[in-house]
N, C-alpha and C positions, 0 to 999 in steps of 0.2 A: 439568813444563810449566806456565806459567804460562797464566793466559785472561787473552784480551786484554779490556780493559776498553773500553768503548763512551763514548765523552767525553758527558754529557750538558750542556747549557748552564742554566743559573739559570733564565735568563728560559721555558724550556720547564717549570717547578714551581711555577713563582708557584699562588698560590689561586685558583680559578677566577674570585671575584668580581675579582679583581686582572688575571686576564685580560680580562676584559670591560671592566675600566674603562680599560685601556693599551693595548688594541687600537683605534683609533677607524675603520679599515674595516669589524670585525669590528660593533661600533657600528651603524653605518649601514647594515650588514647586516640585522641583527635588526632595524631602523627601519622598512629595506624592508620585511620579512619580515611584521613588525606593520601596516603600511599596507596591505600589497596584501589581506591579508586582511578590515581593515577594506572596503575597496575590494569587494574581490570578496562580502562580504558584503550590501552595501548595493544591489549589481547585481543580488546574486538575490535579493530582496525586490522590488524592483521588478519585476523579470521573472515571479517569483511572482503580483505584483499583478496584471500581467500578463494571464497565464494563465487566472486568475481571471474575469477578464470577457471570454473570448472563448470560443466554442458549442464550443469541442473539447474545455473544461473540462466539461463537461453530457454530451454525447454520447460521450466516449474519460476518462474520469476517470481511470482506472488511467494511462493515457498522460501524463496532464497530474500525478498525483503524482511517478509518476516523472520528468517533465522539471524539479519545484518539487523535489526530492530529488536529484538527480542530478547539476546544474547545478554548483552551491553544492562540489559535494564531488569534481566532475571538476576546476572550475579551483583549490578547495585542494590537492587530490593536484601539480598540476601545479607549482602557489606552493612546495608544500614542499619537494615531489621538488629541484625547479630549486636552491632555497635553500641547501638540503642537502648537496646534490653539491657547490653553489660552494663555502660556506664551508669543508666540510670539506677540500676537495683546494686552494681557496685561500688559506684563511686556518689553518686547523688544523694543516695537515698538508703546510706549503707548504715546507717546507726538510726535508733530512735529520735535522738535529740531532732535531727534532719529531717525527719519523718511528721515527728510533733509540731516543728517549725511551720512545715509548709498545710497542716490543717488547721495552725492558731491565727493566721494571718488570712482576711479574703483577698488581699494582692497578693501577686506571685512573687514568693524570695525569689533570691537569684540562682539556687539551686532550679527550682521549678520554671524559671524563664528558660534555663538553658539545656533543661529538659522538653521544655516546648519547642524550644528551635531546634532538638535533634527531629522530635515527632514530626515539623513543618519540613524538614527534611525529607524524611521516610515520606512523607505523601506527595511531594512533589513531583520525587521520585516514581511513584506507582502512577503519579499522573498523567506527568512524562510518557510514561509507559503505553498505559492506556489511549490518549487522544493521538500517539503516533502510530498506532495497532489499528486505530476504526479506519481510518481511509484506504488499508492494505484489505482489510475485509468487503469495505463497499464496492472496492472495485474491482475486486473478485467474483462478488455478485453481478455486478455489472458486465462483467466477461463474460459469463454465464449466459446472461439474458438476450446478450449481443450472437453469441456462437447460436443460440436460438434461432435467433433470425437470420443468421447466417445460411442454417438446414433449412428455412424453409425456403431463401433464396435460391435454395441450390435444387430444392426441389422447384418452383417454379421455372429455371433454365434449365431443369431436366439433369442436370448434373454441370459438373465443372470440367473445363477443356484438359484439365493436368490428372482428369481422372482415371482410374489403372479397370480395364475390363471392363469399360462401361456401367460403372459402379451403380447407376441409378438406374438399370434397366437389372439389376440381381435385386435390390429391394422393392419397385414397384415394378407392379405389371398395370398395361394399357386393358381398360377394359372398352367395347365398342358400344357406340351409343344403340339403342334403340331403332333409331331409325337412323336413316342415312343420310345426311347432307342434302339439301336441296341442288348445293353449288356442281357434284358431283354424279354425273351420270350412273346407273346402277351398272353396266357391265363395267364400268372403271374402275368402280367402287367394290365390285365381288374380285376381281381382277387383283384389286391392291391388298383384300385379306387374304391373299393365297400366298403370300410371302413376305417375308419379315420386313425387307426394303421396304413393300409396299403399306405394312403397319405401321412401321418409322415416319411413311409422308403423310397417314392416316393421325398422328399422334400430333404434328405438328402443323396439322391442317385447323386454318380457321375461315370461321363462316365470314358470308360479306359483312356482319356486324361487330366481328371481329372477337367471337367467341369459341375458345375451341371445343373440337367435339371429344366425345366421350368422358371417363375418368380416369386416375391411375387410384391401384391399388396397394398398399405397403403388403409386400406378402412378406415380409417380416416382423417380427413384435420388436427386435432391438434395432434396426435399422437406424435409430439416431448415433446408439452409439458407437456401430459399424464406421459409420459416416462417418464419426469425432476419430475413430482411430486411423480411419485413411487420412483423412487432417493432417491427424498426428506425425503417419510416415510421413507426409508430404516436407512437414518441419525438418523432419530429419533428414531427410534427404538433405533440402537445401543446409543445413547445417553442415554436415560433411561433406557437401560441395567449398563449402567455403572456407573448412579447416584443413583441404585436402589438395587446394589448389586447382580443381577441378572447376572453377568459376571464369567469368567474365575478367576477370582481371591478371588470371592466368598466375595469382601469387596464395601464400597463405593467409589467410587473414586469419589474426589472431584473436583470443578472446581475452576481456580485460582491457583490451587497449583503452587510453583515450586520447581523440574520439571516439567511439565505439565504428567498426566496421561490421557487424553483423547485428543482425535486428533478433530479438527475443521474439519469442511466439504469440504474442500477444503484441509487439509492433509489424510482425509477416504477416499476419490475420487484418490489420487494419490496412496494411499495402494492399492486399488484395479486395478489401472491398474498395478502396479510393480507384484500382485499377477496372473493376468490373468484376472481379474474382477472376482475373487474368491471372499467370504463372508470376510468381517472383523469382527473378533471375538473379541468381548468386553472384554476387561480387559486381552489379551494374550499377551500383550508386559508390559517389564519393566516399571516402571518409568524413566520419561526422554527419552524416545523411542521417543514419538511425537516432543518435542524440536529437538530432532538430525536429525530427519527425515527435520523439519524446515531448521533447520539452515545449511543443504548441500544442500536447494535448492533456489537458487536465492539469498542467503544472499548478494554474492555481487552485483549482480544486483540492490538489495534496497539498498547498500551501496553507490554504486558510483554514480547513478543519480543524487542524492541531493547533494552529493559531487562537482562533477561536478558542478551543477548548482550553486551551491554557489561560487563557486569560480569565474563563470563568473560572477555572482554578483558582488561579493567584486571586480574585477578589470573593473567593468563596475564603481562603484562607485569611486575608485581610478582616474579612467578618470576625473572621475567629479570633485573632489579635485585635479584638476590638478596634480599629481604625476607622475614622469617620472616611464612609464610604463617596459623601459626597465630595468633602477635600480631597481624596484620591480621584475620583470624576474629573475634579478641576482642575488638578494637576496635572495629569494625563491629556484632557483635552487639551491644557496651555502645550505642553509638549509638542502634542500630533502636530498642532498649528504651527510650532515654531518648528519643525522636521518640516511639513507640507511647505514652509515660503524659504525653504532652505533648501529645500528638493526641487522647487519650481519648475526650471529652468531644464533640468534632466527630463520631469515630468511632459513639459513642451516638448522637448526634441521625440520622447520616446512615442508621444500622441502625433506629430507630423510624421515619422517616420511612417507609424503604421497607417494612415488612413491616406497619405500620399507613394 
């Protein structure tokens, strides 16, 4: 029995660069493909700019990196997805003869290469995406966990000094031990529940071993998130302290700027525990204060995740284009090596700077 042979046509073998240059749809294709992205690039920078100088960047930051992250890499996904589909099922793979081609051969025509390289495109892209998303997420979580501790700081000092109506004495009440203090006399002792003063020095009274007496009770069930919204105003306030001139510096300080002059709620919440959860005082630091405060905490944390994660990308996709994984190892490590004794010298200065 003989197999039937599959007619393949010339023009489905040509060299890839020969297909690109004798296609001129295919052409204008990739033109689009180049422009919309230029396009959509220069949209989210602007929209970013955006962002930038409006109060939901200060007040929701995690929202507002994610809409400056998110943007940019919903309407590529969309650019490419679209791109991709067309070319391939219009242009690539638009006749039989193309079609028959690329099942008669186990290496990929060059039709099918340059439909892999749009696909390693499209995931790049989505990858891109993704490992710049997770460290906006984590540390979101992590702000979470911190404001946590922050409520129960605040209930241990009983409340915070920039608190409006004694805030922590509407969600707990003092409940009175048992018995009474050894340290304290009983007619002192009946003398100081007879009046509120007198509970106030009862609350804050500790024994000589340096335990205080009685308990507090939450006579509220949401009291945490009473607490998060006094927080809250508290942001605000100094926010429109500082966009209103009503500050330390006696000017307005603008949003957007850079350096930045105004700290985000998630840099005012870190001020105040470096301070003891003292007040932060609007407009008392320099310019560029808030950036530096930034950029020593966690910088590399949001540097290397997506670092990381891109690189298991890219040699998740080298798998895929079959490439010997190990020669990529050794080219790469020859690389690092030859950047690390070319970097040295930087390296030294930035290691004496900080540890002298």
């Amino acid at each position: 029995m003989v197999d039937k042979i599959i007619p393949v046509s010339n023009s489905t073998l040509i060299p890839l660069n020969h297909l690109l240059m004798t296609d001129l749809t295919l052409q204008m294709s990739l033109v689009f493909l180049v422009a919309g992205f230029i396009t959509i690039f220069l949209i989210n920078r602007r929209i970013s700019q955006w962002v930038e100088i409006k109060k939901f960047s200060y007040t929701r930051p995690f929202a507002a990196e994610f809409v400056k992250k998110v943007l940019l890499s919903i309407f590529a996904i969309i650019l490419f997805i679209s791109a991709d589909v067309y070319i391939q099922v219009f242009e690539l793979f638009d006749t039989q003869v193309a079609i028959d081609a690329a099942n008669a051969y186990e290496t990929l025509t060059p039709r099918e290469t340059f439909a892999k390289i749009l696909d390693t495109i499209v995931i790049l892209v989505i990858g891109y995406t993704i490992v710049n998303l997770i460290p906006i997420f984590i540390l979101k979580n992590e702000a979470k966990k911190i404001t946590k501790i922050d409520y129960k700081e605040w209930i241990r000092k009983k409340g915070f000094v920039d608190d409006k109506d004694d805030l922590f004495h509407q969600l707990f009440k003092w409940n009175p031990p048992k018995h009474k203090p050894a340290e304290i006399p009983q007619d002192e002792y009946s003398e100081k529940m007879k009046s509120p003063e007198g509970i106030r020095s009862l609350e804050n009274f500790h024994t000589s071993k340096g335990i205080p007496i009685g308990n507090f009770k939450q006579v509220k069930s949401n009291a945490f998130e009473i607490w998060q919204k006094s927080e809250n105003e508290k942001y605000e306030k100094y926010f429109e302290d500082c966009i209103s001139g009503n500050n330390e510096s006696g000017r307005i300080l603008l949003l957007g700027v850079q350096p930045k002059e105004i700290y985000t709620i998630s840099q005012w919440r870190e001020q105040k525990r470096i301070s003891n959860y003292e007040p932060v005082i609007p407009g008392s630091r320099p310019p560029g204060w808030a950036d530096r405060q930034s950029s020593e905490t966690s910088r590399s944390f949001k540097q290397i995740i997506p670092l990381v994660g891109f690189i298991g990308l890219l040699v998740g996709i080298a798998a895929w284009w079959e490439v010997d994984l190990f020669v990529l190892a050794t080219a790469s490590g020859g690389l690092a090596i030859g950047i690390g004794f070319a970097m040295q010298e930087d390296y030294a200065e930035l290691f004496c700077i900080y540890f002298h």
